[in-house]
N, C-alpha and C positions, 0 to 999 in steps of 0.2 A: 504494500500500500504506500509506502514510503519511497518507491523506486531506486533504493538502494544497489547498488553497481553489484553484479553477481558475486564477487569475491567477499564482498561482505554478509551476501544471503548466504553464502554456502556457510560459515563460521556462525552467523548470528542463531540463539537458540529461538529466536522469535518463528524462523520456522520449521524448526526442529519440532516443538512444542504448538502446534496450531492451537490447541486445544485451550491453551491457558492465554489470556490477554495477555499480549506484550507488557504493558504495565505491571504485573504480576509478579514476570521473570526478573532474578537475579543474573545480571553480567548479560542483557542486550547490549549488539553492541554501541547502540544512543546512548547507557550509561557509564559506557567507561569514558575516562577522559584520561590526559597526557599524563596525568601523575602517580601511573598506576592503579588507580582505584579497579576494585571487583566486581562493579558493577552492583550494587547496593542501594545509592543514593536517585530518589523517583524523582528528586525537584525538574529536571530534564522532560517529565513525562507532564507538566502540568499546560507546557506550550505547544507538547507534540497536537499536531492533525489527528492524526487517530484515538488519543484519549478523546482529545476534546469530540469527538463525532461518537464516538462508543463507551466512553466511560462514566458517562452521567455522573459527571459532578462526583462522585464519590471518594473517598479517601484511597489513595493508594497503599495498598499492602501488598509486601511481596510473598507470594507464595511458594513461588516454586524456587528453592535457592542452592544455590550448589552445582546448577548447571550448567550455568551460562558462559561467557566469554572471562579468562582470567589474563590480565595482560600483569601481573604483579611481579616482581622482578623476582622472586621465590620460585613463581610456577617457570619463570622459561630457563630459570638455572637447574632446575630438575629437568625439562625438555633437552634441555641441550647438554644435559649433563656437566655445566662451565661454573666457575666461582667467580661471580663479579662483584667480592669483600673489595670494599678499596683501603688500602692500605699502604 
């Protein structure tokens, strides 16, 4: 709905997970931002198109968490097996 570029649909849980509101999901990737974050923080979803057209107004909660997009510097030194401790 977003027309998000394909590399970002393939990675995003939004449609991995149809079934749960984008709002919902933990670590879409509309919630991460540059500094790491896991994707947690809904303040992002209060201006999105798609809340506002489907979400009536409601309070955002996340439900479904743990699956979404982890950009945290933890998870890609375990992906890549690499220690980037600065020292």
């Amino acid at each position: 709905m977003c027309h998000c570029p394909a590399q970002i649909r393939e990675d995003c849980p939004a449609t991995k997970y149809q079934f749960v509101p984008c709002w919902q999901i933990e670590g879409t990737y509309c919630k991460l931002d540059d500094y790491g974050e896991t994707g947690a923080d809904t303040s992002i979803c209060q201006v999105c198109r798609v809340y506002k057209k489907y979400g009536g107004g409601k309070p955002i909660e996340l439900k479904l968490l743990g699956r979404g997009i982890d950009s945290s510097l933890k998870s890609l030194e375990r992906a890549a097996n690499i220690d980037f401790t600065i020292r």
